[in-house]
C-alpha positions as CSV (number, residue, x, y, z in Angstrom):
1,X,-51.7,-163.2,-92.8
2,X,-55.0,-161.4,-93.0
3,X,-57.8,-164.2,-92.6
4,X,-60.5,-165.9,-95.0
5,X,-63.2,-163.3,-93.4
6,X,-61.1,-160.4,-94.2
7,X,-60.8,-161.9,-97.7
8,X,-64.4,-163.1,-98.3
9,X,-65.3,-158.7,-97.8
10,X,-65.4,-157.3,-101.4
11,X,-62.7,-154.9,-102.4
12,X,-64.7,-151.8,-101.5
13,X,-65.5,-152.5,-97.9
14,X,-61.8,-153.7,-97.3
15,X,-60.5,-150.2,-98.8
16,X,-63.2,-148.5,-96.7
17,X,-61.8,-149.9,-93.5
18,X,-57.9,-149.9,-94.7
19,X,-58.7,-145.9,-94.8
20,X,-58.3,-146.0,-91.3
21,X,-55.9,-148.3,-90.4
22,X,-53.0,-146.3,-91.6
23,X,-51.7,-146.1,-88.2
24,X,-51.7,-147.8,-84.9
25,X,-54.0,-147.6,-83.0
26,X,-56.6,-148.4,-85.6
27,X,-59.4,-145.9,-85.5
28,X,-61.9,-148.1,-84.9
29,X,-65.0,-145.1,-84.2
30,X,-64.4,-143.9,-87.8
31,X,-64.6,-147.1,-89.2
32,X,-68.2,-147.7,-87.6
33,X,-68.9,-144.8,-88.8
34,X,-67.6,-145.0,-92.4
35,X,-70.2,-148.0,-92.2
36,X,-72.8,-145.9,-90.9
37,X,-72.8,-147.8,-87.3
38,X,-73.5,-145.7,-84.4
39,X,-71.8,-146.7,-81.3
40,X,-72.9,-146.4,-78.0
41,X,-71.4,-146.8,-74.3
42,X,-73.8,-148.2,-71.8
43,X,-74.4,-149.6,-68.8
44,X,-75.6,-153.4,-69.9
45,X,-75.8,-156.3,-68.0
46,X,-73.0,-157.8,-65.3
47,X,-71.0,-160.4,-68.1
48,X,-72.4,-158.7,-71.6
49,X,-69.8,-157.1,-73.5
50,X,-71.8,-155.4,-76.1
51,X,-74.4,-156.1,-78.7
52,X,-75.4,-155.1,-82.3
53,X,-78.8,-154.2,-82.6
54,X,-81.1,-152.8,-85.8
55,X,-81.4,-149.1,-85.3
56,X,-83.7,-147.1,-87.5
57,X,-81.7,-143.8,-86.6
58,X,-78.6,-145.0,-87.6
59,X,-77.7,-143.9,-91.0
60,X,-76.6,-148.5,-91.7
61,X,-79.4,-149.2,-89.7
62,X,-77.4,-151.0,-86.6
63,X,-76.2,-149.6,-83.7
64,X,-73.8,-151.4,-81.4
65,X,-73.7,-150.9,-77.5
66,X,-70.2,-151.9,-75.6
67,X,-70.4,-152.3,-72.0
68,X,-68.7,-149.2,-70.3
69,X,-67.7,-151.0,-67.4
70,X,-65.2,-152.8,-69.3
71,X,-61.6,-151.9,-69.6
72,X,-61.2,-149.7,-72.8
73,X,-59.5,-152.7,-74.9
74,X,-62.0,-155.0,-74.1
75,X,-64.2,-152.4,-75.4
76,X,-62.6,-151.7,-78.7
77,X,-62.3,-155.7,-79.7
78,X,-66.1,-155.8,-78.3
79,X,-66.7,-152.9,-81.0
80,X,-64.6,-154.8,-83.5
81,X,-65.9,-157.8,-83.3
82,X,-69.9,-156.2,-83.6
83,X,-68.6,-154.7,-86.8
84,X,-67.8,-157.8,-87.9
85,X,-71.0,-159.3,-86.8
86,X,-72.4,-156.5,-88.9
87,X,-70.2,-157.5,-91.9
88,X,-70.2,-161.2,-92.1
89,X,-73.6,-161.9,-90.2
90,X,-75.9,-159.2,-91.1
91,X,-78.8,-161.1,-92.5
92,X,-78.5,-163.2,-89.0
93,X,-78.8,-160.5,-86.5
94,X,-82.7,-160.3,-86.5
95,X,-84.1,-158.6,-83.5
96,X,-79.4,-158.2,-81.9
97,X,-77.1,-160.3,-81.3
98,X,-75.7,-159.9,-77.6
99,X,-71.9,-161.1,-76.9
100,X,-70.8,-162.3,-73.1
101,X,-67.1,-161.8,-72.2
102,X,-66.9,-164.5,-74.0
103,X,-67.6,-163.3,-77.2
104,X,-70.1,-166.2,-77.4
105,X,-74.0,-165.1,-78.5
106,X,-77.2,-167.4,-79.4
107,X,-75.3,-167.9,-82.6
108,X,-73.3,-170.9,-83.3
109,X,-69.4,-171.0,-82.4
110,X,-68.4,-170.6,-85.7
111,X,-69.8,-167.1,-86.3
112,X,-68.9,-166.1,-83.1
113,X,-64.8,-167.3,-83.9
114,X,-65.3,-165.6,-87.5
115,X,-66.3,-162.3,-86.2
116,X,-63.5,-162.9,-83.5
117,X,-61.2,-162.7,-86.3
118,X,-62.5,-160.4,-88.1
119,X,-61.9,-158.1,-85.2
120,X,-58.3,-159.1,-85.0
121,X,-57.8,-158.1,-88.7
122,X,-59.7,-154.5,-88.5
123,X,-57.8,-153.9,-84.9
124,X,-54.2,-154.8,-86.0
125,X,-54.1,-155.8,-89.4
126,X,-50.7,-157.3,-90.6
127,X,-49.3,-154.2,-92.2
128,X,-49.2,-152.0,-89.3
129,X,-48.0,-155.6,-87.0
130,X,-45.3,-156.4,-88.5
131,X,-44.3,-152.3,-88.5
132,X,-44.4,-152.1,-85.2
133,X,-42.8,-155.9,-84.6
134,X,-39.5,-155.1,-86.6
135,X,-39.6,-151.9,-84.9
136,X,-39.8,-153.6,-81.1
137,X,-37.0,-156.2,-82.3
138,X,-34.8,-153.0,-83.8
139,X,-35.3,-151.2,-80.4
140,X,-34.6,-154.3,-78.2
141,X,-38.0,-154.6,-76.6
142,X,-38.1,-157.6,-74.0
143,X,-42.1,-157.8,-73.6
144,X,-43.0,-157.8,-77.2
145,X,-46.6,-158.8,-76.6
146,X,-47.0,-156.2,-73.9
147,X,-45.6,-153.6,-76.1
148,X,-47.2,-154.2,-78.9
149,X,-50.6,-154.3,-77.3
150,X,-50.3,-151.1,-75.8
151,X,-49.7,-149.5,-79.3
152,X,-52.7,-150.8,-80.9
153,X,-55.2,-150.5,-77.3
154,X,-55.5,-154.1,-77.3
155,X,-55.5,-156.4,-74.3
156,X,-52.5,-158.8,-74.3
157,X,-54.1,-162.0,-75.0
158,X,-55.6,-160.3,-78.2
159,X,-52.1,-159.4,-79.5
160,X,-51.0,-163.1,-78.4
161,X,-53.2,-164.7,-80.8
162,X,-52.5,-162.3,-83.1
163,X,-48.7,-162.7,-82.7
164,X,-48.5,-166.3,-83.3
165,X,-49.3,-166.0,-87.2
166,X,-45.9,-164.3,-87.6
């Protein structure tokens, strides 16, 4: 079940980021950039996963940076869960919002679990889950979990949580 931040998004934006989730893995680049978000791999501080910062040159104003010292699935859920910084907390990132490898920012824990799921919804949203779930269980699959998060370029715990709503 998609969540209640997936939901509160008005139509429009949902059918702009269901455009590319046709498929696993998700294309998660085109959907920043369907919002007009550039994204940027740098080198940013020992424990910082990425941030989401206002951008004049970028065409939504906000560009996101991703620590490229991460492995690439932290990466994607850190780009993930930016975008949904950008889509439920806009009017809260003032000057950025930075994110530890905890996902945890100045913000308050709430925001920070919202855009958390957020991020779960644009990076393996239920359709294209449950797909590839009956698929595993047709093909006998042992390591579900594993399997699964190797399709969608996820790291294992992400695709845990995820998981357990089926």
């Amino acid at each position: 079940m998609m969540s209640r931040e997936w939901r509160s998004l008005d139509a429009e934006m949902r059918e702009k980021i269901r455009a590319h989730q046709d498929e696993a893995p998700v294309k998660l680049g085109a959907i920043a950039k369907q919002l007009g978000i550039k994204v940027m791999s740098s080198t940013l501080q020992a424990g910082i996963s990425g941030e989401i910062r206002p951008d004049g040159a970028s065409p939504a104003g906000y560009a996101i940076r991703v620590n490229r010292h991460d492995a690439s699935t932290r990466q994607r859920f850190t780009v993930a869960h930016e975008v949904g910084h950008f889509l439920l907390h806009r009017d809260h990132i003032g000057d950025g919002i930075t994110d530890d490898v905890l996902y945890r920012s100045a913000l308050t824990d709430w925001r920070e679990a919202e855009a958390n799921r957020l991020a779960s919804d644009i990076l393996m949203p239920d359709h294209l889950v449950r797909h590839h779930l009956e698929d595993a269980r047709a093909k006998g699959v042992l390591d579900v979990s594993r399997y699964l998060a190797e399709i969608f370029e996820v790291s294992e715990a992400a695709m845990n949580i995820r998981l357990e709503m089926f």
